[in-house]
ROSETI-382516 format. One record per atom (N, C-alpha, C, O): x negated, y negated, z. Coordinates in pm, whole numbers, plus 50000, padded with zeros to 5 digits. Layout:
XYZ;...
END
This chain:
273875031409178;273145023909280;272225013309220;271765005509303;271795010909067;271595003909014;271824994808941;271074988008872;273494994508962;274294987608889;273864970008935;273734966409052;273704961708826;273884949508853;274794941808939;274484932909018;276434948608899;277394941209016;277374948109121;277074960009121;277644942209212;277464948109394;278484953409374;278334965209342;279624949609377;281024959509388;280844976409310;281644985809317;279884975909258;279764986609168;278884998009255;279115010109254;277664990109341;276604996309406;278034996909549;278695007009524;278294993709607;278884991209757;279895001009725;279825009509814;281165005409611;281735016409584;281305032209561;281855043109581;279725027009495;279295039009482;278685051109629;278765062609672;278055036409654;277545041209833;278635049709921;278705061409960;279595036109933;280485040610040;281115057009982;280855066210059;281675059709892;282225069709833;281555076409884;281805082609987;280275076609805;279345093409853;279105095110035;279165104110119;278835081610029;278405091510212;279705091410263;279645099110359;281405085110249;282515088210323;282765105010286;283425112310360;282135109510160;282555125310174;281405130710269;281805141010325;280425128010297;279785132710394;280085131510533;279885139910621;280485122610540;281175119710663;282335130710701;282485138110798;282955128910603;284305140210593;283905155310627;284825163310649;282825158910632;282275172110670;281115177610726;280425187710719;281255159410826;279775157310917;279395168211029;278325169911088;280885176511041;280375183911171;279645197911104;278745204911150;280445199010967;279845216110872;278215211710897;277275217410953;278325201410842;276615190510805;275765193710904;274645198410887;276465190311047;275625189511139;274965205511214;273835208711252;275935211011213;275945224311256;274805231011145;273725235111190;275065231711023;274105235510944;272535232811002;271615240711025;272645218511013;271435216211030;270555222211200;269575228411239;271665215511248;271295222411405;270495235211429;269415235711487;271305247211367;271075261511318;269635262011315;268905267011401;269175254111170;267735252811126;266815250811236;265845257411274;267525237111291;266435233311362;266245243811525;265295242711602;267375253111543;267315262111641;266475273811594;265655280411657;266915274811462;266135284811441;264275284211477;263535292711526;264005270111426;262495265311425;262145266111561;261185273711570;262615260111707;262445261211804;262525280911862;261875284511959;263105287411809;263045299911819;261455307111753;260845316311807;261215302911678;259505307811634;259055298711711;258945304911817;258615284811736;258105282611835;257785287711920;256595290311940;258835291112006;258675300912119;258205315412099;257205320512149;259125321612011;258515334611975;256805337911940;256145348211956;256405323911883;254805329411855;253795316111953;252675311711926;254605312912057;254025307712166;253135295012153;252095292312211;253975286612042;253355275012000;253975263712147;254955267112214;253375253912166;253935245712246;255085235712194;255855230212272;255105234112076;256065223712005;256115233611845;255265241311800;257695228711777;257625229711695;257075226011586;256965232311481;256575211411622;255585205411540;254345212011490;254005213111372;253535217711627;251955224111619;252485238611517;251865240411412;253655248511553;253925251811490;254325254011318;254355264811259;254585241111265;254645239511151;253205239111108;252745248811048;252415228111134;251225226511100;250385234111084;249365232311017;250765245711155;249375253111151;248825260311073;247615262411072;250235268510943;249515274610814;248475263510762;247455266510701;248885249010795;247585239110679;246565239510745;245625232910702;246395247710875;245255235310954;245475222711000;244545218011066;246585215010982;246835198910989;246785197911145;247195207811206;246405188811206;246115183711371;247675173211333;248075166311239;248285178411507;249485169111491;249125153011513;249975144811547;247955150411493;247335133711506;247735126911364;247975115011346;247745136811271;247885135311117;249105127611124;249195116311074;250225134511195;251655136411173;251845120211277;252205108711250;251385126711395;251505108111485;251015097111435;251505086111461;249615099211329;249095084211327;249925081011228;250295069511248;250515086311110;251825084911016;252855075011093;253015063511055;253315078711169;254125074111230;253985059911314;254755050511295;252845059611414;252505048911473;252125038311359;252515026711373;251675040411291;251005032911176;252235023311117;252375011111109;253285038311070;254655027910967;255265021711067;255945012711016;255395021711185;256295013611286;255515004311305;256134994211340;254075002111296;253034988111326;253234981211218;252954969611247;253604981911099;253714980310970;255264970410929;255364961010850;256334976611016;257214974310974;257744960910934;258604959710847;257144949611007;257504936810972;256944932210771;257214921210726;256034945310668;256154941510627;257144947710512;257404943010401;257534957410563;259534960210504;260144948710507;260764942510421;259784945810660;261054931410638;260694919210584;261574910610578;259634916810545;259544909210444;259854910510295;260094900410229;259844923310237;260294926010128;261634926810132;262254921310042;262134931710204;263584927510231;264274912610179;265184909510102;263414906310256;264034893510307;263534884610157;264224874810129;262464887910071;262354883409954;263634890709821;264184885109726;263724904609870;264724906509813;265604904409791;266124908409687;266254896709884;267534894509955;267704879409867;268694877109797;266684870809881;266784858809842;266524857909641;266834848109573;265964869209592;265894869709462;267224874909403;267694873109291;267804883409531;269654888509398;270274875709453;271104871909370;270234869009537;270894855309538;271594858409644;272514850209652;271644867909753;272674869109821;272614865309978;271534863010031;273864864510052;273724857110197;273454868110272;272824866110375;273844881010240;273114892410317;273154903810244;273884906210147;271904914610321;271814927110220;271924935410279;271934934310401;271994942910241;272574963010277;271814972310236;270854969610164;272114985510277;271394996410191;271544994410041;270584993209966;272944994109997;273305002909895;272764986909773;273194985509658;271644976109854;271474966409714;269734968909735;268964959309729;269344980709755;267814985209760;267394986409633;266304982209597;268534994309527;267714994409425;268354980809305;268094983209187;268854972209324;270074961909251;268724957409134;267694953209187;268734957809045;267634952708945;267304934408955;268074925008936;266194934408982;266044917109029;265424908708885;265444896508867;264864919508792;264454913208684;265554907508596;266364915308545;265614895608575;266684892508467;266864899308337;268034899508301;265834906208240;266084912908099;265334925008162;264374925308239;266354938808080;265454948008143;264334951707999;264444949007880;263364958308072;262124959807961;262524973507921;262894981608005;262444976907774;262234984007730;261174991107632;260544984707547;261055004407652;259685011207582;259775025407529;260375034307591;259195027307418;259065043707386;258155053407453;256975050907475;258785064907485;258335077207529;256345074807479;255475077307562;256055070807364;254805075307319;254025062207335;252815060307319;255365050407384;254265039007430;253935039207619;252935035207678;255035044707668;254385052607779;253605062707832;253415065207951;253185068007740;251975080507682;250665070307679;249605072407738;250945059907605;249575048407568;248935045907698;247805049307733;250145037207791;249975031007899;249025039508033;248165036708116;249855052107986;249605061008117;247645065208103;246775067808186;247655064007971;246285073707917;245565059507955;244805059508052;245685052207911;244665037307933;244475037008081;243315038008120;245345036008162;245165035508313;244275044808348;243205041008397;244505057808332;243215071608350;242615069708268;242975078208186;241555061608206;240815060808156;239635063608221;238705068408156;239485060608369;238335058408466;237965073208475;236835075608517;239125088408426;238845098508484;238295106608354;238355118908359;237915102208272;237035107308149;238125109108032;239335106608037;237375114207926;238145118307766;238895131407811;240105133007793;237795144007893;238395153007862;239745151007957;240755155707906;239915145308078;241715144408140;242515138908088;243705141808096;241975128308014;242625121107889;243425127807772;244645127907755;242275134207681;242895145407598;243485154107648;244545157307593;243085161407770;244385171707767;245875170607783;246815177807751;245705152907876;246745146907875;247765146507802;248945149407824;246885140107657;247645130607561;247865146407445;248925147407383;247065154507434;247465171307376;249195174407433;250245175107369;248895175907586;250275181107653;251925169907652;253125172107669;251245160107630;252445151607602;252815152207480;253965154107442;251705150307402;252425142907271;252375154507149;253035151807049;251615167507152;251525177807088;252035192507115;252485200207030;251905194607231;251805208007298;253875208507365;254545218707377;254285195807391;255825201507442;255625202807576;256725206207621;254565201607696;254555200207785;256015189207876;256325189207995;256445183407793;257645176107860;259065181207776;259175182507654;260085183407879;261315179307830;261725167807863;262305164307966;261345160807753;261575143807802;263445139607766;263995131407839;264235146107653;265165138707584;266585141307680;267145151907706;266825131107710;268615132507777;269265139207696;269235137207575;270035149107761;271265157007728;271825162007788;271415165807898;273195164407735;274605165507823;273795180107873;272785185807833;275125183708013;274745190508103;273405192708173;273205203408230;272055178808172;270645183008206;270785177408322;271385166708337;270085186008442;270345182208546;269305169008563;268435164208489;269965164508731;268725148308756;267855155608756;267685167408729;266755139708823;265385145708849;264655150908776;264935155908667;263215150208849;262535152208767;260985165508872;260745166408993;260445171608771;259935181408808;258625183008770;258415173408696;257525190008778;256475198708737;256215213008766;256075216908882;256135224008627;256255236708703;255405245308595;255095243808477;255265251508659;254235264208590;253965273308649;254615277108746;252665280408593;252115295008628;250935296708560;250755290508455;249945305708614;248675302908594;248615311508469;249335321508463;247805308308370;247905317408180;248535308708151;248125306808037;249795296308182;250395290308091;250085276708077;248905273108084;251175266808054;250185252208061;251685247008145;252745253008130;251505235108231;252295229708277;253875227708224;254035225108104;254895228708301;256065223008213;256655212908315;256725213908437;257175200008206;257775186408329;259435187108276;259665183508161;260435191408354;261775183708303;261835168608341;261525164808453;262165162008263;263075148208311;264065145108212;264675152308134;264085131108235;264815121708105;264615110808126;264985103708220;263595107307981;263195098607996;263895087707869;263975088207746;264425075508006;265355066607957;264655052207916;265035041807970;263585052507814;262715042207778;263065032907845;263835024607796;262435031008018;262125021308092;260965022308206;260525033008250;260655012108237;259285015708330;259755026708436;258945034808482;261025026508471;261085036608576;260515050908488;259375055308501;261195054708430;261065066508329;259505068108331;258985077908383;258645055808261;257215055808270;256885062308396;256565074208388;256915056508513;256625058008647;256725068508669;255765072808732;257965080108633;258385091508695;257205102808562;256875113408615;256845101608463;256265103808392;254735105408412;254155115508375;254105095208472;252625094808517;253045101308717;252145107108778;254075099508767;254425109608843;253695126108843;252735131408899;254635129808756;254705143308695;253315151708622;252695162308621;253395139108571;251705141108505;250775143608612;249915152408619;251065134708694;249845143008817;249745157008898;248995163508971;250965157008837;251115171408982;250845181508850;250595192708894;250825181208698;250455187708609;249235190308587;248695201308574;248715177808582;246655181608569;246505188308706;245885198708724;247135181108802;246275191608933;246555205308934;245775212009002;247655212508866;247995225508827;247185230608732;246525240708754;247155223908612;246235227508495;244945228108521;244405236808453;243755219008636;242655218508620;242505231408737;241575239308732;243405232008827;243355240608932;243495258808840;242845268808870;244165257908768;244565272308689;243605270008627;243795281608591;242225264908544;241525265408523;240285266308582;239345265108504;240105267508659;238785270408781;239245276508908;238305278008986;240095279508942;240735287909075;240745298909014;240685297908892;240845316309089;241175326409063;242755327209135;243155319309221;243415336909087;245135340509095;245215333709247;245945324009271;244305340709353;244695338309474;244955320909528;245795316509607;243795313109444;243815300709555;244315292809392;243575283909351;245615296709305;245815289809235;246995281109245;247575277609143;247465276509387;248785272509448;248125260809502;246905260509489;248785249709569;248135239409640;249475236809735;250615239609699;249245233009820;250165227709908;251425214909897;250865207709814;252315210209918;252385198509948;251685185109946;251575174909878;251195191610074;250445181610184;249495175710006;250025165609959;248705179409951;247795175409849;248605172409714;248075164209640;249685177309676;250335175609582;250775165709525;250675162009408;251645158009678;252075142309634;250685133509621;250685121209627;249655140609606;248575127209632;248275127609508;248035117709438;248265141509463;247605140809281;248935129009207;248525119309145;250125130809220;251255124209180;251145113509180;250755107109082;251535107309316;250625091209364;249755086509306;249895074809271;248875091609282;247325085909253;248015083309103;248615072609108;248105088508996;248545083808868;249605077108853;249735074508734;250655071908929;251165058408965;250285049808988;250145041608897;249465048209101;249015039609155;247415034709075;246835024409108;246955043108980;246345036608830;247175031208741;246855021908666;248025035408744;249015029708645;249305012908638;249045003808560;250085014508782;250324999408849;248844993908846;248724984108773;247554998708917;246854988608892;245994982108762;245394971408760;246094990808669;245874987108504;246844976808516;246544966408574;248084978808464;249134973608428;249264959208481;249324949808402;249314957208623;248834945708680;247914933908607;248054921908582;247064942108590;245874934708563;246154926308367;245824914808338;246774935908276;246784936808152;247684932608123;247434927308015;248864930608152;250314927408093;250564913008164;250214909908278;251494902608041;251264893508093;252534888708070;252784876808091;253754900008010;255664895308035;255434898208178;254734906008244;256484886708204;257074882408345;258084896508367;257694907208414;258894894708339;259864905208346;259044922008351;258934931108433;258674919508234;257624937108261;257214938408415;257554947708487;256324926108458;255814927708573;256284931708683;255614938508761;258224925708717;258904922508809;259364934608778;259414940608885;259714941508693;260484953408654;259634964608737;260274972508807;257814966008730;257404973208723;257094974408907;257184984508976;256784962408942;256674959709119;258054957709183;258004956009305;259294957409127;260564968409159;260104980609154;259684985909257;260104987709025;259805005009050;259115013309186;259345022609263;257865000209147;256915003609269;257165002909438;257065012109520;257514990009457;257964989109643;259574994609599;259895005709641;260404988009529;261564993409533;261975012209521;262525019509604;261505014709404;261235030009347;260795036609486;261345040709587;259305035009428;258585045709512;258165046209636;258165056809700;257745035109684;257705031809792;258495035609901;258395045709970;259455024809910;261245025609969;261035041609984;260735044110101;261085049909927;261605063509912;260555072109993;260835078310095;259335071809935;258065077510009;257325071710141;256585077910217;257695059610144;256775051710246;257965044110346;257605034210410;259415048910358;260385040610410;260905051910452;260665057710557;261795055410350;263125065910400;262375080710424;262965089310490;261485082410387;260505096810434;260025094010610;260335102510694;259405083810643;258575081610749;259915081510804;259945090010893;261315074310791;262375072610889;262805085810922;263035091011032;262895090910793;263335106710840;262725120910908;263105131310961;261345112710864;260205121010981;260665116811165;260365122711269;261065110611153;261085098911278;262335110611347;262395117711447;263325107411216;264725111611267;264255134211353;264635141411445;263625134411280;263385149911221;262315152911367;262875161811430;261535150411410;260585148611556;261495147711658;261355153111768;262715138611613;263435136811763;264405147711814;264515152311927;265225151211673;265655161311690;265645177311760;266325184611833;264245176811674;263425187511745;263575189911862;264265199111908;262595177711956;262595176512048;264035174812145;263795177612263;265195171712126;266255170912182;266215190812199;266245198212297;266135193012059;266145211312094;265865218112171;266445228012217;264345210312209;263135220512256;263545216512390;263095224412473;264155207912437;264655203012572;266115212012596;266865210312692;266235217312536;267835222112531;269085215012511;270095219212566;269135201612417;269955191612431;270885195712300;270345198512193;272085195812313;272925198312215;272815185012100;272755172712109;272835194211999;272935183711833;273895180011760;273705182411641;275195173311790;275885171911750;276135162911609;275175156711565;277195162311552;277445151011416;277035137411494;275955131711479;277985133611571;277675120111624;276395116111692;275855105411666;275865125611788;274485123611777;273455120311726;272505113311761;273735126611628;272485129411458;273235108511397;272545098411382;274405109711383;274245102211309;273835083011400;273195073211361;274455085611500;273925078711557;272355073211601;272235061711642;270925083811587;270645086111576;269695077211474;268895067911481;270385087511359;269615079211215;270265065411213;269335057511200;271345059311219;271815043911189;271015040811327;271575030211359;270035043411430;269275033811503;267955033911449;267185024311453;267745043911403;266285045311325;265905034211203;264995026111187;267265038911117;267335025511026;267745013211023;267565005510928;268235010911113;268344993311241;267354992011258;267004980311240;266345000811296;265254991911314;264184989811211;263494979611199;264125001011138;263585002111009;263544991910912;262584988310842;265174985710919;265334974610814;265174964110920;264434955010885;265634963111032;265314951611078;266204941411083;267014944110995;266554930511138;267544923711183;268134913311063;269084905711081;267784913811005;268154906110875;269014911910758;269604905510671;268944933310785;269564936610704;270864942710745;270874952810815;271904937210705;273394945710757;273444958810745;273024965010647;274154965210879;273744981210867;275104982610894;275814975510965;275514997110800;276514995410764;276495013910880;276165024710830;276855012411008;276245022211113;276955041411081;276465052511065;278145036211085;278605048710984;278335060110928;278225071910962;278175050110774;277915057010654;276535057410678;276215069210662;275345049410715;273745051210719;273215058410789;272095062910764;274085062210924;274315071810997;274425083010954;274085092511025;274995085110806;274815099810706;273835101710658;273625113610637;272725092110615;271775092910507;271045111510526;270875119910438;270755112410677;270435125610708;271115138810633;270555149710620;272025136310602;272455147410540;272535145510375;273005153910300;271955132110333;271675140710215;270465138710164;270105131510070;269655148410261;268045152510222;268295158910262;268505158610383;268575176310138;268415188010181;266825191910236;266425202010295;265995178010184;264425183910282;264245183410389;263105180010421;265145186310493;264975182810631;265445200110658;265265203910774;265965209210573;266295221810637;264305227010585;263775237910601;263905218510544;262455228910542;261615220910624;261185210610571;261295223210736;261025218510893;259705207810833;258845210610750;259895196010902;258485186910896;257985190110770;256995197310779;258375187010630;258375181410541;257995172810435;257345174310332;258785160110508;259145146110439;257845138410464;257315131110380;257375140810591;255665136810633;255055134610556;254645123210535;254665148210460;253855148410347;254265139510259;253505130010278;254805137610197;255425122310103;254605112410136;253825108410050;254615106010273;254265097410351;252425098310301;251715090810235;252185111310372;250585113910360;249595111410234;248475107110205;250995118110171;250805122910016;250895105909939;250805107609818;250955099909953;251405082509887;249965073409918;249355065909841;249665077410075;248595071810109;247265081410081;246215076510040;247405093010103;245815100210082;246135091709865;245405082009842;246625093809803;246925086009692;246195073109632;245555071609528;246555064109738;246215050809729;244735044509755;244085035809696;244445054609894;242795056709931;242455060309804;242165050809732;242395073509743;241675076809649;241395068309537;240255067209491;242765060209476;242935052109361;241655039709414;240715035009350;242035037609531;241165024209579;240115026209562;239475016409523;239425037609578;237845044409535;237315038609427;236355030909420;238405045709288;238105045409174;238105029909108;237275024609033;239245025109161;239575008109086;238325000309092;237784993309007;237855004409264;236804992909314;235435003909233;234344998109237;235375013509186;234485021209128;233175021709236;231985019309215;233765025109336;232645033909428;231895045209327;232385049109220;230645049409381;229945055809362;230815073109401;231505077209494;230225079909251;230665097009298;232735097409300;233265108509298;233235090409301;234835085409305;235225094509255;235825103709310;234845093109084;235475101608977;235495113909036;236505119109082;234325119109034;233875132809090;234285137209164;234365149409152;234775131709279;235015139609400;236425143709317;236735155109284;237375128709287;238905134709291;238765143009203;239755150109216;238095147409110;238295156308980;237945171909068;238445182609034;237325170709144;236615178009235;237745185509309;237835197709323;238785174009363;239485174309431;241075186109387;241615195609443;241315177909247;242265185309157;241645197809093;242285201808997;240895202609115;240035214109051;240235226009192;240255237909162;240315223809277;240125231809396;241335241709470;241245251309546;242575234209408;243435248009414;243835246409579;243695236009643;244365259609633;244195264209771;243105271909785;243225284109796;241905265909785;240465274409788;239995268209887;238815271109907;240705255610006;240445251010100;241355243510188;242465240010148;240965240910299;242545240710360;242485221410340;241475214410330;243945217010339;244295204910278;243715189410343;243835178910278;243025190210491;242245179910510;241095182810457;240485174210393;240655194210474;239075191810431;238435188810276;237355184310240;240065195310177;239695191110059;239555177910026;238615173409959;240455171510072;240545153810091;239675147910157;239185137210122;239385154310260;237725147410303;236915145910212;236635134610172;236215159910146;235685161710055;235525149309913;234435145409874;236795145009857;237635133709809;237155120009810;236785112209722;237325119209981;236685107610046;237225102110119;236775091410160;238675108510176;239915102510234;239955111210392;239855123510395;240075104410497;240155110810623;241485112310669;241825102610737;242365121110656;244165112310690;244325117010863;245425117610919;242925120310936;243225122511096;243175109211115;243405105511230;242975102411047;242865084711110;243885077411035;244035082610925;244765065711056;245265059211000;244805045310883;245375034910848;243545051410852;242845042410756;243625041210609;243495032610522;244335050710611;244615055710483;245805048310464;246025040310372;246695052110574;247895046110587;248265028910564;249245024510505;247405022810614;247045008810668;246745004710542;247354995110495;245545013110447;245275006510293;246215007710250;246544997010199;247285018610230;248395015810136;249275006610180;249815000510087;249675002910306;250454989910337;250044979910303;250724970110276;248684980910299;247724966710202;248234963010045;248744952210012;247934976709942;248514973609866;249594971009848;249784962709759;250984977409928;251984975709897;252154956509932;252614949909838;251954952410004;251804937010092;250964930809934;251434920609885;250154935409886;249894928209767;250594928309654;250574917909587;251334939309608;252894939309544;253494928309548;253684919309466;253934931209715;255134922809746;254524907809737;255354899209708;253114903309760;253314890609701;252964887109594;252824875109572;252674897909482;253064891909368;254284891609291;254474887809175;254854895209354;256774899109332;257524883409378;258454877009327;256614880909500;257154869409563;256654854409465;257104843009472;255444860709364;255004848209305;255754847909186;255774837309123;256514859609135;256824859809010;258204857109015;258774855608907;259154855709171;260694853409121;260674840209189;261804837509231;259664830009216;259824818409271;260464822609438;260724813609519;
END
């Protein structure tokens, strides 16, 4: 999907989702099941929606989950502007899904594992020596990463542990900013494990989701804004604000919120008693993402119409949200620190220290971030809108 020639990305696409297609009804039924099942506790423990239902081990108010939503649909014209800059930087008369990730930088940048160790530690600089050192200990001394490609290693990339031990990250890291990116990723959801197993007792030494992608986020989103500021190859730049709106974004702040979208309606077709069929569903998602991309981008109704089935995160009910939440409670926080508000440091260190020793808005309040309001949401469309026009200044 990153292949330079289109024929290469447009074969790869079509292939994978025509086998999905090929076994859209197993697909659909599977999913249906789930989502019957969810409407069955609903009812059984006398929630009014499956939604309030999900929410309620966090505490989360379903305002969390709506202003998410109202927010990325107020927003959307500025997808389609990145689009539509995209579109005009691969040179082409129209674009599709499958040229989301097409590389727009002309040379790609390359870097070592331990010069992305440099980068990552300079950006957290704002959060003291000691997050620093334990950092730069667990990367570059301790084996905290399986960084090296090898045959049979699966994709993706991870953070995992247990409390007595020290974090462990799989990836493979393919000396390029993406690799970087997925790296200061990982790294976040590691210190918030490590500082949390260090001041939590056994019980509140777990954290949720909902807080997880934000520790993650947030060390991207220092990253990018060091990096921004310090580096002065063209190409590095364009490479790196690809990763960013293209990478992470697109993925967390696009195809998550669409599939939240898709994932609410569904529900609700349930909770009404409305049968869920393949064609339904997929119909469905190819209108979600018609409008998502917006009239400029060819939708290929079909195959985009599959995308739903391949996010096995939709069989673990209301979900993908958190991504969404998790990107922006992220970006608030980073925005704290960049602009160096007062107490910043503190709180988030505060924040990653706390474990499940409180339920997941109030720790983020705490933080400095409110996510019952769409303040949060709105700043990260800010930054992302400042990305995109320096993306727009750098490919002419």
């Amino acid at each position: 999907m990153e292949h330079p020639d289109r024929k290469v990305r447009e074969t790869a696409f079509n292939s994978y989702h025509d086998k999905h297609i090929e076994f859209k009804n197993t697909l659909a039924t599977n999913l249906s099941n789930s989502i019957s099942a969810n409407v069955f506790n609903m009812r059984a423990r006398k929630f009014n929606t499956t939604l309030s239902a999900s929410l309620f081990n966090n505490n989360v108010p379903e305002e969390v989950f709506h202003n998410l939503i109202d927010t990325f649909k107020k927003n959307l014209p500025v997808w389609h502007r990145y689009f539509e800059i995209r579109r005009k930087a691969l040179g082409l008369k129209e674009i599709q899904y499958f040229d989301m990730w097409a590389p727009i930088a002309k040379k790609k940048t390359t870097l070592t594992y331990e010069k992305a160790v440099d980068y990552i530690s300079d950006s957290l600089a704002p959060l003291g020596k000691d997050y620093v050192n334990t950092l730069r200990q667990g990367t570059l001394k301790d084996r905290w990463v399986d960084s090296t490609v090898n045959q049979g290693k699966m994709n993706g990339a991870f953070s995992y542990g247990a409390p007595k031990t020290h974090p462990f990250i799989m990836m493979s890291f393919t000396d390029d900013i993406g690799s970087m990116s997925t790296l200061a990723h990982e790294l976040g959801h590691s210190m918030h494990s490590y500082l949390t197993w260090q001041n939590q007792p056994l019980a509140y030494s777990n954290y949720s989701l909902f807080v997880a992608e934000v520790a993650s986020n947030f060390n991207q989103a220092m990253m990018r804004g060091h990096l921004l500021k310090t580096i002065t190859d063209k190409n590095f730049l364009i490479s790196l604000i690809e990763e960013a709106v293209g990478g992470n974004f697109f993925r967390y702040f696009f195809q998550m919120p669409t599939l939240a979208r898709f994932e609410l309606e569904t529900h609700q077709r349930a909770e009404r008693g409305e049968p869920l069929t393949a064609d339904s569903m997929q119909n469905l998602m190819a209108d979600l993402f018609t409008e998502g991309f917006g009239p400029k981008v060819k939708i290929d109704r079909p195959r985009v119409g599959m995308v739903w089935s391949t996010f096995s995160h939709l069989f673990a009910d209301y979900y993908v949200y958190q991504y969404a939440t998790g990107i922006s409670g992220a970006h608030a926080l980073s925005g704290r620190i960049l602009r160096g508000e007062p107490n910043a440091v503190e709180n988030y260190l505060g924040f990653l220290k706390s474990g499940s020793s409180v339920y997941p808005l109030d720790v983020l309040n705490k933080a400095g971030v409110d996510l019952t309001t769409p303040k949060a949401v709105e700043e990260t469309f800010a930054v992302m809108e400042g990305y995109i026009d320096r993306l727009e200044e750098l490919v002419g």
